[in-house]
N, C-alpha and C positions, 0 to 999 in steps of 0.2 A: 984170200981164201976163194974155192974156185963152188961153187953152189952148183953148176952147170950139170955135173953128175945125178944131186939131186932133183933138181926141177924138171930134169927131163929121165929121170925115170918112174913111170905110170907107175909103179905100187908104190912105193914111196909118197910120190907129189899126190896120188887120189888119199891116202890114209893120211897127209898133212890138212886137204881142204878138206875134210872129214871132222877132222881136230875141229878146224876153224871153221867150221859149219858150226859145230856143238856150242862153239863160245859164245859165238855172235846169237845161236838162240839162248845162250845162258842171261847174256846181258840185255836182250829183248825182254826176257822176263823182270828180268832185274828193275830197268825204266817203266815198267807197265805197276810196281811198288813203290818207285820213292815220292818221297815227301819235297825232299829240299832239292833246289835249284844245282847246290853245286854236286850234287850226288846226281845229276842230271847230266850235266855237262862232264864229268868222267866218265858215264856211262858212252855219250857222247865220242869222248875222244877211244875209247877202248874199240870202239866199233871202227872209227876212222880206221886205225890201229891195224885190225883182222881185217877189215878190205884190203887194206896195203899190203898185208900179208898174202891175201887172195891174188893177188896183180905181181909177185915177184917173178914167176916162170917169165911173164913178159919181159918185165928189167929186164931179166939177166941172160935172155937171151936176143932183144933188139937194143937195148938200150936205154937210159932215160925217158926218151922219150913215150915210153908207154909208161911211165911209172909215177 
């Protein structure tokens, strides 16, 4: 599958970091409510998550190496 279409077209890729702006403050709030450790640590990796989602334009258009 070739992404290269979408990552490098500005309306597109700015209303995807958009999305993923929204999330990443969804689950900010999220961690700033829980109780338990492991409802932490998914919060945790969900963030991991929407960064790496933040960093794909780079993949897919240098390589791994930014990724």
């Amino acid at each position: 599958m070739n992404l290269k279409p979408f990552v490098n077209n500005p309306e597109l890729w700015n209303a995807f970091l958009e999305e993923i702006d929204k999330q990443i403050e969804s689950v900010n709030k999220q961690i700033a409510q829980l109780d338990e450790p492991k409802d932490l640590y998914r919060c945790q990796g969900d963030l991991r998550t929407l960064n790496k989602m933040k960093k794909l334009r780079d993949k897919i258009n240098y390589g791994s190496q930014h990724g």
